[in-house]
C-alpha positions in Angstrom: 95.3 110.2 117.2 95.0 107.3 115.5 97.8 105.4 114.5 99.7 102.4 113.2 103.9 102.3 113.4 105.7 99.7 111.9 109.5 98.9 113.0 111.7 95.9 112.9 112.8 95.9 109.8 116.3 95.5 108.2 119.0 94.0 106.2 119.2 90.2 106.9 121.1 87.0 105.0 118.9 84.4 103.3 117.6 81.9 106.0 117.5 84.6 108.6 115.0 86.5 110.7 113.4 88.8 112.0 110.5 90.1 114.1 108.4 93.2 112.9 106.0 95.1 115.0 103.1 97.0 114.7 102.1 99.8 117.4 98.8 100.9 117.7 97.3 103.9 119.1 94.3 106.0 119.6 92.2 102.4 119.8 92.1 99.3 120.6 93.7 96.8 118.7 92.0 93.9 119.6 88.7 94.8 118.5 90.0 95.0 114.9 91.1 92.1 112.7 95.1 92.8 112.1 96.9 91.8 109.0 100.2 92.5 107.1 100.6 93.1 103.6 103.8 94.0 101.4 104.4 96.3 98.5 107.0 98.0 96.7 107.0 100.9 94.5 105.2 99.5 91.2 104.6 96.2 92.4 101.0 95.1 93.4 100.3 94.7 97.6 100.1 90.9 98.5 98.1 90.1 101.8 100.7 87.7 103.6 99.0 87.2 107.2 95.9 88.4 109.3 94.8 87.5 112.9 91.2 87.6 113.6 89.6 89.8 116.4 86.8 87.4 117.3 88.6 84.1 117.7 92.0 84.7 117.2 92.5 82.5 113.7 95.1 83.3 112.0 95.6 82.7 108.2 99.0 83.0 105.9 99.5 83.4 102.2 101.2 80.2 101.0 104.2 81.7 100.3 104.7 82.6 103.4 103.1 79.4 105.4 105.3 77.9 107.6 108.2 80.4 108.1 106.5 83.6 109.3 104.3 83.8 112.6 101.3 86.6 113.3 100.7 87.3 117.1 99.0 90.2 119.4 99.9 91.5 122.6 96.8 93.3 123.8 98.5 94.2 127.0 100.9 95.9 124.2 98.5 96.9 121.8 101.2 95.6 119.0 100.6 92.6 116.9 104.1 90.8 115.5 105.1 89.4 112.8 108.1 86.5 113.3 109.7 86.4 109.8 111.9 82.8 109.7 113.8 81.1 106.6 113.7 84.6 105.1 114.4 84.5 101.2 115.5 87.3 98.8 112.1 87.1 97.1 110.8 88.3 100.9 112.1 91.7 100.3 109.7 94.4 100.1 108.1 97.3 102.0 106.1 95.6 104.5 102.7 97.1 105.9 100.2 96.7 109.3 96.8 97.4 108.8 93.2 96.8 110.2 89.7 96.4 109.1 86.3 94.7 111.0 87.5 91.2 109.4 90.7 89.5 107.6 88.6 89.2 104.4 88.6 92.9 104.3 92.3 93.2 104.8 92.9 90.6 101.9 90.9 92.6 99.7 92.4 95.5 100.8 90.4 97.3 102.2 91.5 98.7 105.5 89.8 101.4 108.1 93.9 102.0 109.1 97.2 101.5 108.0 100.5 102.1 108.4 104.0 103.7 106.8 105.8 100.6 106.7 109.0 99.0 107.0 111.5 98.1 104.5 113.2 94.1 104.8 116.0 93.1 102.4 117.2 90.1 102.2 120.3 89.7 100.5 123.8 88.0 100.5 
């Protein structure tokens, strides 16, 4: 019933891009604070971007500041992730999830998640 499906992933060259997506069902997305995290097997989750349900603010791990984008479509119920300038060090597993607020997503505490998509970057 409830439910959160990542897809977009894929194998891209350094400096390329690509747009993930996060479907949502059994509830309303916008009511929820959305956020993506990554993390691969043995490696510890990093928060890299959340978009607030109140106001809409969004907030981005410095590593990531300035090349990816976070975005909701209600009509959609999907929030987006626009991954630009990708670097090899951007490979991971990456994850949706949601929680009442993005402090809660930082810290990793989410009411949902997702199974994730895998994004390599490579030459």
């Amino acid at each position: 019933q409830v439910q959160l499906v990542e897809s977009g992933g894929g194998l891209v060259q350094p400096g390329g891009s690509l747009r993930l997506s996060c479907a949502a069902s059994g509830f309303a997305l916008d009511t929820y604070a959305s956020g993506w995290f990554r993390q691969g097997p043995g490696k510890e989750r990093e928060s890299i971007s959340c978009i607030s349900s109140s106001d809409g603010n969004t907030y981005y791990a410095d590593s990531v500041k300035g090349r990816f984008a976070i975005s909701r479509d209600n009509a959609k119920n999907t929030v987006y992730l626009e991954m630009n300038s990708l670097k090899p060090e951007d490979t991971d597993v990456y994850y949706c999830a949601v929680a009442p607020v993005c402090r809660d997503i930082d810290r990793g505490l989410f009411d949902y998640w997702g199974q994730g998509t895998q994004v390599t970057v490579s030459s």
